[in-house]
C-alpha positions in Angstrom: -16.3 -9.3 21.3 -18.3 -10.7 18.3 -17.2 -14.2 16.9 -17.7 -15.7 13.5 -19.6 -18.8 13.7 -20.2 -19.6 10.1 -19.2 -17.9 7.3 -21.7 -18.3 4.1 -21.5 -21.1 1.7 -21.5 -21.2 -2.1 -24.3 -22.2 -4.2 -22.7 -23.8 -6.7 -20.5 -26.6 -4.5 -22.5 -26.3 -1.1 -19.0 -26.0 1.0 -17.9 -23.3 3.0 -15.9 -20.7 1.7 -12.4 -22.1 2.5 -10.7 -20.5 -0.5 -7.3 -18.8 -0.7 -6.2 -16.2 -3.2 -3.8 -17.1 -6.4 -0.3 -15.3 -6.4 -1.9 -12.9 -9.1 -4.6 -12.6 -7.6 -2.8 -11.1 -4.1 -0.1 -9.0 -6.1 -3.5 -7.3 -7.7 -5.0 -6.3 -4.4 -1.5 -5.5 -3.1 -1.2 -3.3 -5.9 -4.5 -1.4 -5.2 -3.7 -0.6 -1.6 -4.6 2.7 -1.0 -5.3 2.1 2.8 -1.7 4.5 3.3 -3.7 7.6 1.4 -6.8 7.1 3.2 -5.7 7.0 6.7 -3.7 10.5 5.7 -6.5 11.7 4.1 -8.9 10.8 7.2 -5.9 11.9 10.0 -5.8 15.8 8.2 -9.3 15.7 8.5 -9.5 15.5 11.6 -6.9 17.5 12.1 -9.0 20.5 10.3 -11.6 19.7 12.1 -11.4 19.5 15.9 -15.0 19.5 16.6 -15.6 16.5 14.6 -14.1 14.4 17.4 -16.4 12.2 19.7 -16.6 8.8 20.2 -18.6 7.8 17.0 -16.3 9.5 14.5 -13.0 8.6 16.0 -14.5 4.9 16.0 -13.9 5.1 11.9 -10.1 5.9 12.3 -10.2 2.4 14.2 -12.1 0.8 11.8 -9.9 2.1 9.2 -6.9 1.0 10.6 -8.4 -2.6 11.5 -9.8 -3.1 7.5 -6.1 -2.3 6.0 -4.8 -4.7 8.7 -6.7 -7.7 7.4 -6.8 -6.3 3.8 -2.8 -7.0 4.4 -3.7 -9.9 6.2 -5.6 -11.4 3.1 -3.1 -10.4 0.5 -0.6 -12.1 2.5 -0.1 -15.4 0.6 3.4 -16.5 2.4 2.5 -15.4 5.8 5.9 -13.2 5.4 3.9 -9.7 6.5 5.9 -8.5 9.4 3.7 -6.8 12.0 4.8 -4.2 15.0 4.5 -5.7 18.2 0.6 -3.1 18.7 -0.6 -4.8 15.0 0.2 -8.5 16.4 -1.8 -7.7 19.3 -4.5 -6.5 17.6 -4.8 -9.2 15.0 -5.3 -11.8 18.0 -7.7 -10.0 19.3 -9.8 -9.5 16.2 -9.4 -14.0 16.1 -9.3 -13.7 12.5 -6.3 -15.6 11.9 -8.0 -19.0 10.8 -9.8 -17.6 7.9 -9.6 -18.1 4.7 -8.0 -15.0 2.4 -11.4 -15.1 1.0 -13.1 -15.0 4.1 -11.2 -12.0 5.0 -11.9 -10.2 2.1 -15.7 -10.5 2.9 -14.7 -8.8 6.4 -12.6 -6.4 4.2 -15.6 -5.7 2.0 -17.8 -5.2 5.0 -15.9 -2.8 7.1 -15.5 -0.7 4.1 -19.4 -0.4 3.4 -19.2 0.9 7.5 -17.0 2.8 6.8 -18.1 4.9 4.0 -21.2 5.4 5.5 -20.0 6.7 8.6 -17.7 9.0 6.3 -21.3 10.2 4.4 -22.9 10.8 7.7 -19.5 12.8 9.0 -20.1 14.5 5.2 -23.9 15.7 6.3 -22.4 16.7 10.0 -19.6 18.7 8.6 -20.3 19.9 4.7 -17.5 21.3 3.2 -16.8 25.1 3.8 -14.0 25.3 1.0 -12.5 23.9 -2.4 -10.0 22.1 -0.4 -12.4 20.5 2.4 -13.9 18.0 0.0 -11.1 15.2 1.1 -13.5 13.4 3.1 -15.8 13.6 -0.1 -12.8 12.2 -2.1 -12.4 9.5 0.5 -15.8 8.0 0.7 -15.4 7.9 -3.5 -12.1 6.0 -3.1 -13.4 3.6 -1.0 -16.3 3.1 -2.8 -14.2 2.1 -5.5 -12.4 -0.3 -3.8 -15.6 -1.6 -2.8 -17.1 -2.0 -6.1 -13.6 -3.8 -7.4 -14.4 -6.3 -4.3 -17.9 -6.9 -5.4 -16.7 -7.4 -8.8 -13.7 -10.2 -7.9 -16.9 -11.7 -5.9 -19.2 -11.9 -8.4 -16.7 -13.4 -11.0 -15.8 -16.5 -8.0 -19.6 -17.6 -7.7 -20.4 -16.6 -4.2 -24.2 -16.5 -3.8 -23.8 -14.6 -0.5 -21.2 -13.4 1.7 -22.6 -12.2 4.8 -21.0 -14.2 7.9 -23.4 -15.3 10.8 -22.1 -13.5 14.1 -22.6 -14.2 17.6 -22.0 -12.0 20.5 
């Protein structure tokens, strides 16, 4: 498993990113949480589409579930998130858990660039054959969204990069 060495710093103070977010800050995220929508969007999908299932493409249903667990994660000011016994697990093993909010939103912000474009690839593999097949398109647009609103909340706290350093 990959581990983060160093995460970037910012140009303006020279110190790592060791920043947490402000109560309004969290409730905004928490209010734009549409993890729920996408993993039911991206389960019918799949669902409609038996073929599409091999090792690549079900590799972005883990991905999506791991991004809304450290999207919660991050949004989680009071550490007052109760987790099923399977998200506890997984949480250790992912060794996030002494980052920043901050830092996790950078992970956050990452796995959704992965994941939108496996979801354009899976587009190209599997175009849409009807009105109501273009969830997936709908998907990738949500998330791109969310993506973009990320990148803006970046931009506006003075990070001059945000891509970690990884080992493996």
């Amino acid at each position: 498993m990959a581990e983060i060495v160093t995460f970037p710093t910012r140009a303006a103070t020279d110190r790592g990113m060791e920043r947490y977010l402000l109560g309004r800050e969290c409730l905004a995220l928490g209010l734009l949480d549409p993890f729920a929508g996408w993993v039911e969007t991206l389960e019918s999908w799949f669902a409609a589409h038996p073929r599409a299932h091999n090792k690549r493409n079900d590799a972005l249903r883990s991905l999506l579930a791991d991004t809304w667990l450290v999207f919660h994660m991050a949004c989680d000011r009071a550490s007052r998130l109760e987790m099923e016994p399977h998200h506890s697990l997984r949480w250790a093993q992912l060794q996030y858990f002494d980052l920043s909010d901050f830092e996790l939103l950078v992970i956050v912000n990452d796995n959704l660039l992965d994941l939108r474009r496996g979801l354009q690839a899976l587009c190209q593999q599997h175009p849409p054959q009807t009105r109501s097949d273009l969830s997936l398109h709908g998907l990738t647009q949500s998330i791109g969204r969310l993506n973009q609103q990320l990148n803006h909340f970046f931009d506006s706290d003075g990070c001059a990069s945000r891509q970690p350093e990884w080992t493996s």
